[in-house]
C-alpha positions in Angstrom: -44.6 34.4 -36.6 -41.2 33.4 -35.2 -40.4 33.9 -31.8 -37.3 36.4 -31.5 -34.6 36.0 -28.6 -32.3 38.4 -27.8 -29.0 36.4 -25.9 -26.7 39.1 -24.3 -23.3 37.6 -23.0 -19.8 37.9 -21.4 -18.0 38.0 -18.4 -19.3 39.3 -15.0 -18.8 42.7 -14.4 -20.2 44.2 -17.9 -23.2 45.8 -17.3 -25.3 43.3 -18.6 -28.4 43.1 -17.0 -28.5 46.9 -16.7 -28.3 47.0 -20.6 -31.1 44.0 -20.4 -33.5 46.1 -18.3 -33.4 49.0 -20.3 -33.5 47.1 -23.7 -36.5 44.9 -21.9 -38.6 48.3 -20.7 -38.0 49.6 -24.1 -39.7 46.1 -26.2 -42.0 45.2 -23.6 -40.7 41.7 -22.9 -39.2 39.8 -20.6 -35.8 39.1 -18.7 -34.1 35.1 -18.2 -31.2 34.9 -16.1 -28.8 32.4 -17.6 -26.5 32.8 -14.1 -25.7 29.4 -12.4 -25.3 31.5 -9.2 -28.5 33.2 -8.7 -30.8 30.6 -8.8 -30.9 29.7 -5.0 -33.1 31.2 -3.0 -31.7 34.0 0.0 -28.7 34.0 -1.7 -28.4 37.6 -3.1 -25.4 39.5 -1.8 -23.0 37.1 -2.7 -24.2 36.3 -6.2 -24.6 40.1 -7.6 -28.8 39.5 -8.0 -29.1 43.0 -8.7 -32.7 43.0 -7.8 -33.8 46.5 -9.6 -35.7 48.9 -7.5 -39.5 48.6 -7.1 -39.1 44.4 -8.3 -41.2 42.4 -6.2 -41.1 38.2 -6.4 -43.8 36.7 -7.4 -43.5 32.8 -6.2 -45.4 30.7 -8.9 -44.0 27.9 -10.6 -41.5 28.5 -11.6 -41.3 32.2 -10.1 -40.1 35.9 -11.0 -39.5 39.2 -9.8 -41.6 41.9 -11.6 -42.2 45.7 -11.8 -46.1 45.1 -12.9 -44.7 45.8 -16.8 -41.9 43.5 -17.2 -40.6 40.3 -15.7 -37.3 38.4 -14.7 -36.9 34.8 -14.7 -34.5 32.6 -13.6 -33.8 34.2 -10.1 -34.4 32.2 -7.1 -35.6 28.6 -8.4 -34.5 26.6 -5.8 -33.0 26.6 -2.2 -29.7 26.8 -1.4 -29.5 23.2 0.5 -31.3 22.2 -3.1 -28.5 20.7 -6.1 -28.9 22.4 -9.4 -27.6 21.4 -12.8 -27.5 22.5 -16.2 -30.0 19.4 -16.9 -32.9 21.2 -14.1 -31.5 24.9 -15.7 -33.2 23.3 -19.2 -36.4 22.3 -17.9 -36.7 25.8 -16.0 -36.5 27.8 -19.1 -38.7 24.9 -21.0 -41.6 26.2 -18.6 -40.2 29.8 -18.9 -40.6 30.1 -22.3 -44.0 28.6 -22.3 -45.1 31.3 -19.5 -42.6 34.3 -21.6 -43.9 33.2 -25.1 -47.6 32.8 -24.4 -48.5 36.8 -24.9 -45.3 38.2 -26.4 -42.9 37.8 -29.2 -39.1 38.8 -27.7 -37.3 37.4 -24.7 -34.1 38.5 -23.5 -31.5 36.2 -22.3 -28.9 37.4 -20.4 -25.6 35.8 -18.1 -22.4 34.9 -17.6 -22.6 31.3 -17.2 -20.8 29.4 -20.1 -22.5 25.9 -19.2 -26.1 27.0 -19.4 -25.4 29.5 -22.7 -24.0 26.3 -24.5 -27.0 23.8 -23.5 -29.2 26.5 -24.4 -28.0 27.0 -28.0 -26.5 23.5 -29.1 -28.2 21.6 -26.3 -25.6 18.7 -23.8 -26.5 15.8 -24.3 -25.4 14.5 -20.8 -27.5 16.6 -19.4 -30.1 13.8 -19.5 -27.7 11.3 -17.9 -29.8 10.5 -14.7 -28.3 10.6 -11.2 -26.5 6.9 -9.8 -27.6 7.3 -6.3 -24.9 3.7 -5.5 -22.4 5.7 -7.3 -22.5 9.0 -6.0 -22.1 7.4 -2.1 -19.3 5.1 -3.7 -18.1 8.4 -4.3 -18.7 10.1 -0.7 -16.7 7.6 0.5 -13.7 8.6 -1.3 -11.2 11.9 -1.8 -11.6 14.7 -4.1 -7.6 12.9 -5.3 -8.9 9.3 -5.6 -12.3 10.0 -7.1 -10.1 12.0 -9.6 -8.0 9.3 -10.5 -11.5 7.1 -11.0 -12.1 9.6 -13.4 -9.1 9.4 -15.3 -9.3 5.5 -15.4 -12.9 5.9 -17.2 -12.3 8.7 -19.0 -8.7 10.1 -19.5 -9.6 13.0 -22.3 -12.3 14.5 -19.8 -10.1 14.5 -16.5 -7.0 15.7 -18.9 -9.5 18.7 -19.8 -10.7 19.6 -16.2 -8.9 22.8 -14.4 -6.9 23.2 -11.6 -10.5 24.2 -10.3 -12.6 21.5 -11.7 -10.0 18.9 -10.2 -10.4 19.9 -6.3 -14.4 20.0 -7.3 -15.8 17.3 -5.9 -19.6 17.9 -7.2 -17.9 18.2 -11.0 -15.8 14.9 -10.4 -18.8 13.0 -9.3 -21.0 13.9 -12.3 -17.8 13.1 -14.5 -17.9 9.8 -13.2 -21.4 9.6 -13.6 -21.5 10.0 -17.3 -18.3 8.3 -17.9 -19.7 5.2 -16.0 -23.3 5.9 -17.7 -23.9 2.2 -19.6 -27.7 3.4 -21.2 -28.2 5.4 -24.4 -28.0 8.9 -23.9 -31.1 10.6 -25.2 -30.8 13.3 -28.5 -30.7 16.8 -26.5 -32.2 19.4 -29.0 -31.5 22.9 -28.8 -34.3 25.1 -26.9 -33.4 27.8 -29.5 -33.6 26.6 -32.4 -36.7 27.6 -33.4 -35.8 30.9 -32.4 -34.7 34.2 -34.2 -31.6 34.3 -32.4 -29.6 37.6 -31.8 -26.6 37.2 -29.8 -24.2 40.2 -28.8 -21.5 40.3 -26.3 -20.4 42.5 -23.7 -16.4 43.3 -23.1 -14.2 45.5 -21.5 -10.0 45.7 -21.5 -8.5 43.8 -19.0 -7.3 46.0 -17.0 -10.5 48.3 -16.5 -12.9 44.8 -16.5 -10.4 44.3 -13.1 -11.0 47.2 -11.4 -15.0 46.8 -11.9 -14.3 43.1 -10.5 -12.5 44.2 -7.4 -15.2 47.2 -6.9 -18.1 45.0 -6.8 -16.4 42.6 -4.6 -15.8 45.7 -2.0 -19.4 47.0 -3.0 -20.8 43.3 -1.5 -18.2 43.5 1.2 -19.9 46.8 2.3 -23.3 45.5 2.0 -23.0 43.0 4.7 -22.5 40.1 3.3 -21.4 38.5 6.6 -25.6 38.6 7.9 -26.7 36.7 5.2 -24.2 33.7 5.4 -25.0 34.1 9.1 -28.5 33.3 8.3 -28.2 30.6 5.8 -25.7 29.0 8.4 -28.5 28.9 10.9 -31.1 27.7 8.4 -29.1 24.4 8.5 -26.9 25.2 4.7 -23.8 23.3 5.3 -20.3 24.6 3.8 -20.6 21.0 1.9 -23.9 22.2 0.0 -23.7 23.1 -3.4 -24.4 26.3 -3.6 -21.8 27.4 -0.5 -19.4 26.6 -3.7 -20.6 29.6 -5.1 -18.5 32.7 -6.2 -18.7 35.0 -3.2 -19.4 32.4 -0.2 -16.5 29.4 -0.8 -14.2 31.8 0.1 -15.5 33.0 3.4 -15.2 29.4 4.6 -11.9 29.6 5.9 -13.0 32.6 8.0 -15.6 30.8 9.4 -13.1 28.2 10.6 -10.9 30.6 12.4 -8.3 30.3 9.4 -8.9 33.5 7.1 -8.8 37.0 8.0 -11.5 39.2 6.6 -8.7 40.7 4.2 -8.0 37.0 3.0 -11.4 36.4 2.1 -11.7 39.9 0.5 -8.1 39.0 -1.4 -8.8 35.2 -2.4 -12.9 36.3 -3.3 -11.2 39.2 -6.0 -8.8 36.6 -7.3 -11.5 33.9 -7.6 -13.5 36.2 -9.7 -10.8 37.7 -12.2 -10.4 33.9 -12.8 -14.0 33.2 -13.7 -14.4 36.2 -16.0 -10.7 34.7 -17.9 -12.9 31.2 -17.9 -16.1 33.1 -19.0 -14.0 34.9 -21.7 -13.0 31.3 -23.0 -16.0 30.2 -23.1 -17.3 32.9 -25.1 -14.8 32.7 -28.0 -15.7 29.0 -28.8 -19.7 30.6 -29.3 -20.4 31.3 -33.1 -21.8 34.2 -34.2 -21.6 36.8 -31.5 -21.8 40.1 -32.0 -18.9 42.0 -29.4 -19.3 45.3 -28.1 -16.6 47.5 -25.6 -18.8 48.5 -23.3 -16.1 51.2 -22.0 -16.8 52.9 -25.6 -19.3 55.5 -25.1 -20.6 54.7 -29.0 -21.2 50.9 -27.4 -24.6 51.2 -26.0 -25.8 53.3 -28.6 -24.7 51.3 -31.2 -25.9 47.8 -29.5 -29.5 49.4 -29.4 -29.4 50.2 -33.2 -28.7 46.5 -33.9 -31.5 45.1 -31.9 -33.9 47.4 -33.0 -33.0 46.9 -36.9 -33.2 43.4 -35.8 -36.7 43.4 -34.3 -37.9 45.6 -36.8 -36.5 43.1 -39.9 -37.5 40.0 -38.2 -41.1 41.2 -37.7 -41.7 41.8 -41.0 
């Protein structure tokens, strides 16, 4: 019988995972977080890892948080002093499925991040470029500005397409380089879902009112203390240059650190950085085929949405 997975998508903010988890309790299967930001480890304030209650973490290989009935994967794979890529985010789920598949016929998927949602359904090729360990300390050794210009010596079309973001990056310049410079023959990259029943439905909201649930999140992890837990990832020896301090929710309380923000800067620039990301994750999204879009402000939303996936499940099964 084919495996069925359920891919849930769209910018932060949505309600998401809350949808996931009730969909998940209701089929008996499991959760895998396609969010580039909640894979490191002590890193949960920042990041939104709404860890639901009564979820404990079970540390296998790789690990999850579970209730006893279902599971979620995809949380907490590495440390935070630890680089990530969309290439190690591919061999996680590889195991995952393995592990998810084994004794049950649905997953969910279920994120924000446009990277890992596009490797998982058409597969990226240069994700199987290998690190240049002489490159990447040519590279230390330069600017963010002149390893930019590197890139746009090698490869003009890819620095032309890089953000205002992406071209103060210096992690994302690097691995630009990387593959630009790559001289080998880059391995076929199959899709991970293509043997898969794929349903994929998307969450949006109105601009205005997708906003205000930004900014109230940002306050909400304001008011949880998120100060303590970059205090303690500080001490643990993460440096500001690590990749995950580049994170949504802890760049921005760099300058604070420094003695050059004030806590309303952070809390101003942190709001702005996000309403960004979901306009980036929206743009993402419209270049995916075949989703299915739901207003999750509509009450007739959720209720709807279920309908589908359980006509869906019920079809497929047959």
């Amino acid at each position: 019988m084919q495996k069925k997975l359920l891919l849930i998508v769209g910018p932060t903010a949505t309600g998401k995972t809350r949808l996931a988890l009730s969909l998940a309790h209701q089929f008996g299967c499991d959760i895998i977080s396609a969010d580039s930001r909640q894979v490191y480890k002590n890193m949960d304030v920042g990041t939104g890892k709404d860890i639901p209650p009564g979820f404990v973490f079970q540390d296998n290989e790789p690990g999850f948080y579970t209730d006893g009935k279902i599971k979620i994967w995809g949380y907490d794979l590495v440390g935070p002093r630890q680089e990530f890529s969309v290439s190690h985010y591919l061999k996680q789920v590889r195991k995952i499925f393995k592990h998810v598949y084994a004794d049950q016929n649905l997953a969910i998927i279920v994120g924000g991040t446009g990277l890992y949602v596009k490797a998982l359904i058409q597969g990226i090729e240069t994700s199987n470029v290998p690190r240049n360990e002489t490159l990447r300390a040519k590279l230390g050794s330069m600017s963010v500005q002149e390893a930019f210009e590197m890139l746009a010596h090698l490869d003009p079309l890819k620095a032309a397409s890089m953000n205002a973001s992406d071209r103060k990056n210096m992690r994302r310049i690097a691995r630009a380089v990387e593959i630009a410079s790559f001289k080998g023959k880059v391995k076929k990259c199959r899709s991970l879902v293509a043997d898969k029943d794929l349903l994929i439905v998307g969450f949006k909201l109105k601009r205005r009112e997708l906003y205000t649930r930004i900014e109230n999140r940002v306050d909400k992890r304001l008011m949880s203390r998120i100060e303590p837990e970059i205090d303690k990832l500080l001490r643990s020896g993460v440096s500001w240059d690590d990749q995950a301090m580049s994170a949504l929710g802890y760049a921005q309380w760099r300058g604070y650190y420094e003695g050059e923000k004030t806590i309303s800067e952070v809390e101003e620039s942190w709001k702005m950085a996000e309403r960004r990301y979901a306009k980036r994750q929206l743009t993402w999204f419209k270049n995916v085929k075949n989703i299915y879009w739901f207003d999750m402000k509509k009450p007739s939303s959720k209720k709807n949405l279920e309908n589908m996936v359980k006509k869906w499940y019920k079809k497929t099964r047959a």
